[in-house]
C-alpha positions in Angstrom: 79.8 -42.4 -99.7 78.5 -45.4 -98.0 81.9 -46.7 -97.6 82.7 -43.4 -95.4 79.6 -43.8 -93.5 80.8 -47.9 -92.6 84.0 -45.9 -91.3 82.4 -43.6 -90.0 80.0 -45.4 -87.8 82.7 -48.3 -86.8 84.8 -44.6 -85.9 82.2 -43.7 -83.4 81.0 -47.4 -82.3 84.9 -48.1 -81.5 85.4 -44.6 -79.9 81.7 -45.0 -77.6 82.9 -48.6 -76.6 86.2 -47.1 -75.6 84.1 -44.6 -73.0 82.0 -46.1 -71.6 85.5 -49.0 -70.6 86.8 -46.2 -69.0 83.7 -45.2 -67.0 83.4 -48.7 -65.8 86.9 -48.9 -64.7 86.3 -45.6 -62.7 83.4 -46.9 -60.8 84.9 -50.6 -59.9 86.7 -49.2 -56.9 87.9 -53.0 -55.8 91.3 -52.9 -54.5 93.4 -55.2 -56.6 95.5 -58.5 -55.0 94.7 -59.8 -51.8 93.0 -63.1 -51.3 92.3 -64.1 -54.5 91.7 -67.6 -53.4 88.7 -66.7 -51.2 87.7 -63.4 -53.9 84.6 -63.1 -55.8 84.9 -63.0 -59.5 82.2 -62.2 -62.3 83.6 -64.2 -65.6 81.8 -63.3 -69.1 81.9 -66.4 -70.3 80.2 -68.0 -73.6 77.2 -68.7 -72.4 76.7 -65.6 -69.9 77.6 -64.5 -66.8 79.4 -66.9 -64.0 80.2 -65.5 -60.4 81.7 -66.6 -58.1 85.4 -67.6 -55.8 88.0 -68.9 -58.7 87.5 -72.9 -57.4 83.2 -72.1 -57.9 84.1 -71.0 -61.6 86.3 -73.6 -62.2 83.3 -76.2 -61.4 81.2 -74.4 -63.1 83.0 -74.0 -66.3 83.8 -77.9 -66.0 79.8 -78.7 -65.8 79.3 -76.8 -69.1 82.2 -78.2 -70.8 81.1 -81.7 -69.9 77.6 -81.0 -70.6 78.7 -78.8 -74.3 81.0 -82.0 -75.1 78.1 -84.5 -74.4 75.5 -82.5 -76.5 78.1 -82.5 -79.6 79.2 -78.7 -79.6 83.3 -79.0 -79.6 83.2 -75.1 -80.2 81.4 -74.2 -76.4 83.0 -77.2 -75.3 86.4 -76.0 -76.1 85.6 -72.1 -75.2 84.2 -73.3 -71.5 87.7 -76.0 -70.9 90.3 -72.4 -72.0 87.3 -70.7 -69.4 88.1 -73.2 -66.6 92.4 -73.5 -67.6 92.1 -69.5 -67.0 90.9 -69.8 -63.7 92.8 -73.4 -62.8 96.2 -71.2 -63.5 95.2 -68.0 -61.5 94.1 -70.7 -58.2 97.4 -72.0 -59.0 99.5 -69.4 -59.0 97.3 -67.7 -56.1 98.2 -70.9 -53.8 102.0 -70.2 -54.8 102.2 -67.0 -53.4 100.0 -68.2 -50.2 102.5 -70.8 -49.9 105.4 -69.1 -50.1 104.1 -66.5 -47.8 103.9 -68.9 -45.1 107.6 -70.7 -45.7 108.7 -67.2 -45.4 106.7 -66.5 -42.2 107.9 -70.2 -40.6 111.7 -68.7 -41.7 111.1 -65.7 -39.9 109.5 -67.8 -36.9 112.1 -70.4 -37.0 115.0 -67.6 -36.7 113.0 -65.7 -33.6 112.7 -69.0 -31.6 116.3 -69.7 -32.4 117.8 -66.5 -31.4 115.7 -66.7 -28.4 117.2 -69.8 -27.5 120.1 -68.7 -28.0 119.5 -65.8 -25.1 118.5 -68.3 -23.0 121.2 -70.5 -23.1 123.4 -67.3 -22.6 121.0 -66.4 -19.7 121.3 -70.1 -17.9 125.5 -69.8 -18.4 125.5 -66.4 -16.6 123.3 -67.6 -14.0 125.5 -71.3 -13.7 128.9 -68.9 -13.9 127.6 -66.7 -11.4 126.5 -69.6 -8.7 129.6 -71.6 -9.2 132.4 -68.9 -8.6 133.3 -69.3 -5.1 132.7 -66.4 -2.6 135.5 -63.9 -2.1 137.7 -63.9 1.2 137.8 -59.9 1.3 135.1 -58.5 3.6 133.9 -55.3 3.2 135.9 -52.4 5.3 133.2 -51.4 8.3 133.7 -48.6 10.3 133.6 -48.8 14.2 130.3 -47.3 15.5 132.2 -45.4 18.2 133.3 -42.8 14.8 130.7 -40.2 14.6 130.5 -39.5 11.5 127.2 -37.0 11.7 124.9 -39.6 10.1 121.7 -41.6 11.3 121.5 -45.2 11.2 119.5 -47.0 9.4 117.7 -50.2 10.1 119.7 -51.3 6.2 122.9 -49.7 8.0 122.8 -51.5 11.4 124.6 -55.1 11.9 122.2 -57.7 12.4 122.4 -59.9 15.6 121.9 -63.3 15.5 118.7 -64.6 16.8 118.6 -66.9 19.9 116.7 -70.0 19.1 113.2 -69.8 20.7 112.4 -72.0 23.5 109.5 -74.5 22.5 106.6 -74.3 23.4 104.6 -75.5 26.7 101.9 -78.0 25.6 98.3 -76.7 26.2 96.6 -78.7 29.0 93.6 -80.6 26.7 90.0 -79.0 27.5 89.3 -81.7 29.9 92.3 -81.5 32.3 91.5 -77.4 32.1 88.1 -78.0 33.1 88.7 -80.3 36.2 91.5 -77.9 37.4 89.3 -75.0 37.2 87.2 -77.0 38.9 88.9 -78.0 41.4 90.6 -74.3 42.4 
């Protein structure tokens, strides 16, 4: 009988520890992913709680691991170096996806400033092909203005007339040759 009721309490310590996981996972609505380099952990280590980003833990778990060795306990001293490994390898391999998150952005940027090269060196040729063909020799059919054809002119429609040069100007008599002349009238 007191074998069963071992069982039977390990049955329902098991099965309560089991509940109370899930609960716990319910409530910790953190999304998972994203920056874990800059993220803040809680670790359970062996001698409590340590919180912190993953590079805080690591230093932390490095302290007490010097600190177990130099007192004599290999055991803590051991537990808190795996501790500070676990969190050395998750840095690591956080850093690896930030870095090949920005090689694949410099790609993409790389390929944009290329192709936009590209269209401006297609850009400048039009322009330099355009400019360099020489005019044509066919002018444009215009119709005598003596045709009626039932439409206004427009100031876009008429032929311009070239301008006659203006005459230059007549310099100004300076103030003082104004004022004797005025003077003298």
């Amino acid at each position: 009988m007191a074998q069963r009721n071992d069982s039977q309490r390990l049955e329902s310590k098991s099965m309560r520890s089991t509940k109370s996981r899930s609960r716990n996972k319910s409530r910790n609505n953190r999304p998972s992913g994203g920056n874990i380099i800059n993220r803040v952990f809680e670790s359970s280590g062996p001698d409590g709680k340590v919180r912190g980003t993953p590079q805080q833990i690591i230093e932390k778990y490095n302290q007490l691991h010097r600190d177990a060795f130099l007192s004599g306990d290999r055991v803590d001293a051991e537990s808190f170096a795996q501790h500070a490994e676990h969190y050395t390898r998750l840095l690591a391999e956080a850093q690896r996806e930030v870095d090949s998150k920005r090689e694949e952005q410099e790609e993409q940027n790389r390929q944009r400033q290329a192709e936009r090269d590209r269209e401006r060196q297609d850009r400048l040729k039009a322009q330099e092909a355009v400019s360099n063909e020489p005019p044509s020799t066919e002018q444009p059919e215009v119709q005598e203005a003596e045709q009626d054809s039932g439409l206004v002119e427009t100031p876009e429609e008429k032929p311009k007339r070239p301008r006659k040069p203006r005459a230059p100007r007549k310099p100004r008599a300076s103030s003082d040759e104004g004022n004797t002349s005025e003077a003298a009238e």
